[in-house]
N, C-alpha and C positions, 0 to 999 in steps of 0.2 A: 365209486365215482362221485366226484364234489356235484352238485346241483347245477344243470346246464343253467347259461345264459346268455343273453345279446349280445352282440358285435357287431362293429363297422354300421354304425348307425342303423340299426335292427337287420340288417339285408343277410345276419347270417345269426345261428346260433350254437355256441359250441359246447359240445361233448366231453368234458376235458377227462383224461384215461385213468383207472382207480389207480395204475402203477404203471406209468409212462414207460415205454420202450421206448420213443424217439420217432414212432413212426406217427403220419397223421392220415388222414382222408378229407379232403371237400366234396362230400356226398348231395348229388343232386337228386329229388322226388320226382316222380313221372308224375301223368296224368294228364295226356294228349294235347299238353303245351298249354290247356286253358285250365284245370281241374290241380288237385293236389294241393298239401299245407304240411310243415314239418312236424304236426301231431298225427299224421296218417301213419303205420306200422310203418310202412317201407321206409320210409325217414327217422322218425323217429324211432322205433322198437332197433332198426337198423346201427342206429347211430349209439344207442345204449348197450346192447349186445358189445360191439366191438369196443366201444369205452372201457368196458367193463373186462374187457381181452389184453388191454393194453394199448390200444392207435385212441387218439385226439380224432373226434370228427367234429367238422364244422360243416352244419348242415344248411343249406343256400334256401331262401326263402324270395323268391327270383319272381318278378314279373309274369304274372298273368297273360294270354291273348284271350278277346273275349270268347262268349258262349254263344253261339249261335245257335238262333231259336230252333226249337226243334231236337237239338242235342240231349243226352241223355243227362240229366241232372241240371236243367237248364231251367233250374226251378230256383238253385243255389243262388244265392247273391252272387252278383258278380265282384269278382277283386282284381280285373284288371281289362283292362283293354288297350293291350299293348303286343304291335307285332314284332317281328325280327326287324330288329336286332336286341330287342329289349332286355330279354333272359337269358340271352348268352352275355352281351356285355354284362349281368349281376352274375353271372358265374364268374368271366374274369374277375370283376371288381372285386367278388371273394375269393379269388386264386392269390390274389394280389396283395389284398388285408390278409392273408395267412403266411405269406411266405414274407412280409414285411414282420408280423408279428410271431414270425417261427420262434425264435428264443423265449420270447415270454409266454408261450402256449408249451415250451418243453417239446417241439417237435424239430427233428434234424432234418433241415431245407431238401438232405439230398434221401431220404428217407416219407416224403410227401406224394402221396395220392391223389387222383382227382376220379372220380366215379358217378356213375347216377344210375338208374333204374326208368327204362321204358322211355317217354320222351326224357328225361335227364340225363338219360344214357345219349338219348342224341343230343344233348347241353355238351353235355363233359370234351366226346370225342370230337362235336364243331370245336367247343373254346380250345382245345388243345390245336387242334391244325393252325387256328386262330395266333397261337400262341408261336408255332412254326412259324407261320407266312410274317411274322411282327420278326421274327431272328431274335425271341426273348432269349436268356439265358437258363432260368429256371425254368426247366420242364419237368412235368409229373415224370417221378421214378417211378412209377405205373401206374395205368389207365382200366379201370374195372366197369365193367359195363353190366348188369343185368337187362336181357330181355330187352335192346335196345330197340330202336327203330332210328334207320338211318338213310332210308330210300323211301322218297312220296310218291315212286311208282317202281314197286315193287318186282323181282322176277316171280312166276308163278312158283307153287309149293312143288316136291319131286312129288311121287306118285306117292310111296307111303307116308308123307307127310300129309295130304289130300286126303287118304283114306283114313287116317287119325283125326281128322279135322271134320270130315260127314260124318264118321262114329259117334263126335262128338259136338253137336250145336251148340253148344254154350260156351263151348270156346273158341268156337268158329267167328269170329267178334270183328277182324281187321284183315276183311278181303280187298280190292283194290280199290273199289270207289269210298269207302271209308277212310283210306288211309290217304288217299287222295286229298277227301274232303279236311281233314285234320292239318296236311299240311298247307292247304288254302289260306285257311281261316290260321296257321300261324304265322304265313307269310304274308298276308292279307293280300292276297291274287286271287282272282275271277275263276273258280274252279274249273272251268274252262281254257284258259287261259296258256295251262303247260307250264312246264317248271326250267325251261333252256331258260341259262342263264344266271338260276338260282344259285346263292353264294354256298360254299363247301360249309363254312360255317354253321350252313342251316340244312344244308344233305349231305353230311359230312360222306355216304354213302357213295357221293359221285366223283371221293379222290381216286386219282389214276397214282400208281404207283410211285409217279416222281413226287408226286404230291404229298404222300405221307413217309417219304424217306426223312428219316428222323423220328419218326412218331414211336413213343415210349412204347418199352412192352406192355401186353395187354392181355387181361383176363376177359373171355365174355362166357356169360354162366346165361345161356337160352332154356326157356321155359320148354316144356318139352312138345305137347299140343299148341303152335302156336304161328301163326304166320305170320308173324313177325320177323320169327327167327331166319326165313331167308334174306332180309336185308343184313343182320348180323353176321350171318355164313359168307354172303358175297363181301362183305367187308373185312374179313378174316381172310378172304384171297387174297385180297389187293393188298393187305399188309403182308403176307404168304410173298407177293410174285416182288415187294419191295424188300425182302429178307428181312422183314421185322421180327421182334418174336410175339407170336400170338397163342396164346393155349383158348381154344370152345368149346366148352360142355352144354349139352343140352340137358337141365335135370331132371331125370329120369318119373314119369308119372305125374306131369306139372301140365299147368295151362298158365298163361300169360299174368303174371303179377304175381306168383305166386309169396315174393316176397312181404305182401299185405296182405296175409296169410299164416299168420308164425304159430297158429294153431295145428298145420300141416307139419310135419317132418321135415320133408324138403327144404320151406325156412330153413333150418337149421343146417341142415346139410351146406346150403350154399352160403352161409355166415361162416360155416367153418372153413370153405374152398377159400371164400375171401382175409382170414386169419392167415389161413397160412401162404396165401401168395403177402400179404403185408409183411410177415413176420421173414418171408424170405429178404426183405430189406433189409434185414438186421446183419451186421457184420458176424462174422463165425464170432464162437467167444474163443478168447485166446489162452494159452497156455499160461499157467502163474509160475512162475518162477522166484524165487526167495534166496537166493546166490547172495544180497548182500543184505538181508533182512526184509521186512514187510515193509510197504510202499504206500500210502497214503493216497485215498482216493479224493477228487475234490466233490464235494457237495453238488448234487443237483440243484439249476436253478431254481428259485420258489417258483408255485403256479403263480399266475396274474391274477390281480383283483380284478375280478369281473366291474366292478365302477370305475377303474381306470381302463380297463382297455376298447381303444375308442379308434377308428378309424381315422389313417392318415391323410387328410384330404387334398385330393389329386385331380386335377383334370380329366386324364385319363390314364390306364383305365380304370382307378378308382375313383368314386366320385363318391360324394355327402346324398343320404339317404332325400333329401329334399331335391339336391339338382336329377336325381334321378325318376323320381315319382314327377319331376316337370318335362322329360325327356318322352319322344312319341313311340 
C-alpha cells in the first residue's frame, strides 16, 4: 500500500489499495457523534487491512458535536462543536469527492462502498437515505455497517440478549437513557424534549419501509453482547419488509467496538466478512479465449499524486474545508 494521504481539503484521508480491484469504501469512525479521529483502530487499522486486500478507503474525518461535561473522556480537548447536520453533510461531501475523483483513486464508481462503525454507522446509513430522498444517481453498491446505532430510543433487548448483558457489566455501556443522552447532545435538543420529528438522516432507524425502497444492499456485522445491536436488527426488518437485500451477523463473543480491538480475533473475523461482501462487487472473471490470437490489455490508470488531488469546490454537497469549519 503507497502511504495514506489528504483529500478534499483534509475532510478525508485515503487508503489507496497495494493492488487495486476497482472496488472502494468511504469508511466512517464511531465514537458517540462527539469522540473518535482516523488514528483510532476502527479507522485507521480498518482502512489499512482492507488497503492492503485490494478496496481504496477513504476515511472521513467529519465534524465533531461537543462533550458534554460529565461525559466520559470529557477531559479530551474538544474538536468540535457541531450538531446535525454537521457530519453527515462531511460524509456526503466525502461521498462526493470520491465518486467525482473515482478514476483517479482507480476505483469503479459502480463498484463504491459507503460504511462506518457505531455512531458512523449511523453517518453512512442517514447520508445514504440522504442520498435517496436528493433522487442522486450514484448510490453506494453497498452499505456496511458495524455495530451501528440507529434509534435514540431504542426497543428493549429479547430476554437472552438481557441475560448476556447482566452477565456481563462492562459491556452493558448503552441502556436507554445513555443512548438517549447521546443522541441529544448530537441533535442539540433538550433531552427531555423527544425525538418526533427528528430527520431520517439522523435516526436513520425511524425509515418506514417506503422510505428505504431503494436502499443498497447491506452488511451489518453486530457485536455480539451489545444493545446496541437491537436498533441494527429493527433496521434490518424494515429493509426485510421493503425487500431490500440485507445479511446481519452478530459476531460471535464480541461486546460493542470490537473493531478497536484488532488484538481480538473477531477483528479479523469481521475484516474478512467485509473483503469478501466487497470483493462480491467484483465481475466474475471471464473466460479467455484466443480464437484469433492474444488481445492486448489496456494499462491501468496511474494512482493520483497525492499533491494534486484536491477537492472540487461546490456549493453543495461538496464544500471547501474553510466554508465548512464556518458552517453551525
Amino acid at each position: 500500500m503507497s502511504e495514506p494521504y489528504a483529500g478534499a481539503d483534509g475532510l478525508v484521508r485515503v487508503y489507496p489499495a497495494r493492488e487495486p480491484n476497482g472496488t472502494g469504501l468511504v469508511w466512517v469512525h464511531g465514537g458517540a457523534f462527539a469522540f473518535g479521529e482516523l488514528d483510532m483502530p476502527e479507522s485507521d487499522w480498518v482502512a489499512r487491512e482492507l488497503a492492503a486486500r485490494g478496496t481504496t478507503v477513504v476515511a472521513v474525518d467529519y465534524r465533531l458535536a461537543p462533550v458534554p461535561e460529565g461525559w466520559e473522556d470529557a477531559a479530551r480537548p474538544a474538536r468540535g462543536e457541531h450538531h446535525y447536520p454537521a457530519a453527515s453533510d462531511d460524509v456526503l461531501a466525502a461521498w462526493s469527492w470520491t465518486v467525482d475523483n473515482a478514476a483517479r483513486l482507480r476505483i469503479a464508481p459502480e463498484r463504491l462502498a459507503l460504511g462506518g462503525a457505531s455512531a458512523g454507522g449511523n453517518l453512512a446509513a442517514g447520508a445514504t437515505l440522504r442520498l435517496l430522498e436528493a433522487g442522486l444517481s450514484t448510490l453506494p453498491a453497498l452499505v456496511i455497517l458495524a455495530y451501528p446505532t440507529l434509534l435514540a430510543v431504542q426497543p428493549a433487548p429479547d430476554p437472552a440478549l438481557r441475560a448476556a448483558l447482566d452477565a456481563n457489566p462492562d459491556a452493558d455501556r448503552f441502556g436507554p437513557a445513555v443512548v438517549r443522552a447521546m443522541y441529544a447532545n448530537y441533535l442539540g435538543t433538550p433531552l427531555d424534549g423527544g425525538f418526533d420529528g427528528a430527520p431520517l438522516g439522523a435516526i436513520p432507524g425511524l425509515a418506514t419501509p417506503g422510505e428505504v425502497a431503494g436502499f443498497p444492499p447491506t452488511l451489518i456485522v453486530n457485536s455480539d453482547v451489545d444493545e446496541l445491536r437491537v436498533s441494527a436488527e429493527a433496521f434490518a426488518a424494515t429493509l426485510r419488509d421493503a425487500g431490500r437485500p440485507v445479511e446481519v451477523v452478530a459476531e460471535p463473543g464480541t461486546h460493542h467496538g470490537h473493531l478497536n480491538r484488532p488484538q481480538e480475533a473477531a477483528a479479523s473475523v469481521t475484516l474478512a466478512r467485509f473483503e469478501a461482501r466487497l470483493a462480491s462487487l467484483l465481475p466474475a472473471t471471464p473466460t479467455v479465449r484466443h480464437a484469433s490470437g492474444p488481445q492486448s490489455l489496456s494499462a491501468p490508470e496511474a494512482a493520483p499524486d497525492p499533491q494534486n488531488v484536491t477537492a472540487e469546490r461546490r456549493a453543495d454537497p461538496l464544500r471547501s474545508r474553510e466554508t465548512r469549519a464556518a458552517t453551525p
